[in-house]
C-alpha positions in Angstrom: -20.7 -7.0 3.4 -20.7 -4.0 5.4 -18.3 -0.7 4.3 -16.4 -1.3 7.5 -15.5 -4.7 6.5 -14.7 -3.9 3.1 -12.9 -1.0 3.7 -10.8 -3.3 6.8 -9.9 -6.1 4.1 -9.1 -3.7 1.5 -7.0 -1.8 3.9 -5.3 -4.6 4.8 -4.6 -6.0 0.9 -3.2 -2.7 0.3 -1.0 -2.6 3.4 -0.1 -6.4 2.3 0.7 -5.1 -1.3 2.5 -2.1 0.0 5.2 -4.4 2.5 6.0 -6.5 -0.4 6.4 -3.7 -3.1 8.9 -2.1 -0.8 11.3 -5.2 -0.4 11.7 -5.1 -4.1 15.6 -5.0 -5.1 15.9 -1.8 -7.6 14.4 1.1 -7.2 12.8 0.8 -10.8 11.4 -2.4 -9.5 10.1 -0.5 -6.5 8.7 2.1 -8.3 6.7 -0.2 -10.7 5.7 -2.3 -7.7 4.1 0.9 -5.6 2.6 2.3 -8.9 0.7 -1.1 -9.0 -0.5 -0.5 -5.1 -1.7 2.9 -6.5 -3.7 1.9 -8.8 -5.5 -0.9 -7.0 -6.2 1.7 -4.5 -7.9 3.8 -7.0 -9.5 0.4 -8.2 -10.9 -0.7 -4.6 -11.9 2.8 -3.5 -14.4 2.5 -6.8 -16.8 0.7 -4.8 -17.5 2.9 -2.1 -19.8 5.9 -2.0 -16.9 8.6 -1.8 -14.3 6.7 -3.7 -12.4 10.2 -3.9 -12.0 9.7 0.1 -10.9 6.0 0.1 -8.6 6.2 -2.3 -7.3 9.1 -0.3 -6.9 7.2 2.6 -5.6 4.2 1.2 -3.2 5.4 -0.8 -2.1 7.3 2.6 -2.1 3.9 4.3 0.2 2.0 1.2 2.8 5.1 1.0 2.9 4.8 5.3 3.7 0.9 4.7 6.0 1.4 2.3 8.3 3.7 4.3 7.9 1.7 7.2 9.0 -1.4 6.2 11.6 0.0 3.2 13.0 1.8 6.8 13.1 -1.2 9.0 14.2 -3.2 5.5 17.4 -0.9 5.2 18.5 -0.7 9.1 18.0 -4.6 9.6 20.9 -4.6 6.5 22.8 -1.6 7.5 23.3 -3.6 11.3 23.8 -7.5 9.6 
């Protein structure tokens, strides 16, 4: 598999990982949940030949999906 594909799919598990960590109902559970994203990214970003620079970026990538969707998460129940 090339790095491009790799890096696409473990983008995407991270992003996946990320949404779902962010619904969580406590804060503790949210934590907990986004620690475990973390780490994975620091886990995929081992296979590639700058893992200091993946993990960079996905890391970036889960803490942007996070926000998103804990922001859209909150204003869809703040409006219902």
């Amino acid at each position: 598999m090339s790095c491009m594909k790799r890096y696409i799919e473990d983008a995407r598990e991270v992003s996946v990982a990320a949404g779902l960590a962010a619904l969580h109902a406590t804060p503790r559970d949210r934590l907990k949940a986004i620690t475990h994203v973390f780490e994975l990214c620091g886990t995929l970003a081992n296979h590639y030949h700058t893992p200091h620079t993946v993990a960079q970026m996905l890391v970036h990538r889960a803490a942007d999906t996070f926000r998103i969707t804990r922001r859209n998460f909150t204003q869809e129940h703040a409006t219902a």
